[in-house]
C-alpha positions as CSV (number, residue, x, y, z in Angstrom):
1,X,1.4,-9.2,-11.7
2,X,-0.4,-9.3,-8.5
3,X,0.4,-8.0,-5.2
4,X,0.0,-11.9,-3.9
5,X,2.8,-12.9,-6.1
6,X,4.9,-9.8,-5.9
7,X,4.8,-11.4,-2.0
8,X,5.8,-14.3,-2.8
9,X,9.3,-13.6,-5.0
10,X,12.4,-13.3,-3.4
11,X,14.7,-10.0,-3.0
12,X,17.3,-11.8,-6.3
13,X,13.9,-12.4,-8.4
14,X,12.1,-8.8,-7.3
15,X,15.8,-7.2,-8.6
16,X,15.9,-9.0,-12.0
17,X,11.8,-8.8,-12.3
18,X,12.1,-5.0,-11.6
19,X,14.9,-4.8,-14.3
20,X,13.1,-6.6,-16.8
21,X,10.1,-4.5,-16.6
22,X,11.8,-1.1,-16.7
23,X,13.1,-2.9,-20.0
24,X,9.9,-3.4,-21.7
25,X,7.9,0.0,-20.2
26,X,10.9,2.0,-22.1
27,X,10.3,-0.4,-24.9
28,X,6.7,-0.3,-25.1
29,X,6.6,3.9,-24.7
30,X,9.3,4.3,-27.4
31,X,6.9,1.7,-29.7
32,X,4.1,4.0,-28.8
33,X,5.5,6.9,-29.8
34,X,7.1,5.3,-34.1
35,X,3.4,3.8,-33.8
36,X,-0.1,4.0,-31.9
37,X,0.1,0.5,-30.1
38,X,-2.8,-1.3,-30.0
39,X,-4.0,-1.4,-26.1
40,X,-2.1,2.0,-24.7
41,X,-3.3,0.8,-21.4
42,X,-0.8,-1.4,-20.9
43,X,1.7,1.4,-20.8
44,X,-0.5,2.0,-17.7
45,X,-0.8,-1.1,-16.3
46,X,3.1,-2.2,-17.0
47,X,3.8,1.7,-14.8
48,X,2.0,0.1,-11.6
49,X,3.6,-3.5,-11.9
50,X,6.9,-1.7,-11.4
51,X,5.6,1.0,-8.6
52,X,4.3,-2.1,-7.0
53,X,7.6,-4.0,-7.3
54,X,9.7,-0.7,-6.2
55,X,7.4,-0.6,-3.1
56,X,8.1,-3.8,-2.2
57,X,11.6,-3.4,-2.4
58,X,11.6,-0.5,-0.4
59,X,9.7,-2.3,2.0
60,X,11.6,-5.3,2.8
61,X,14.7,-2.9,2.9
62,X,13.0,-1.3,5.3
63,X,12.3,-4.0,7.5
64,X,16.2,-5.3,7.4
């Protein structure tokens, strides 16, 4: 997910996104760690969708 879309969401859909993606990184680490996943890199990438999603919450609190 891209900064440009991230943008674009509203505060309800940034909540349930942020939610949803917490949901799958715990997910995805407790797969890697029964089983080597296939791309371990998206462990990574799915860590800076949410920082990038926190930030933006924190922003637009910010600015309220």
């Amino acid at each position: 997910m891209k900064q440009q879309e991230i943008n674009k969401l509203s505060l309800e859909d940034l909540n349930s996104r942020l939610v949803d993606f917490k949901k799958q990184y715990a997910n995805l680490k407790l797969t890697h760690k029964m089983a080597p996943i296939e791309n371990p890199l998206r462990i990574t990438s799915m860590r800076k969708v949410i920082a990038r999603l926190s930030s933006e919450l924190t922003k637009r609190s910010n600015q309220a």
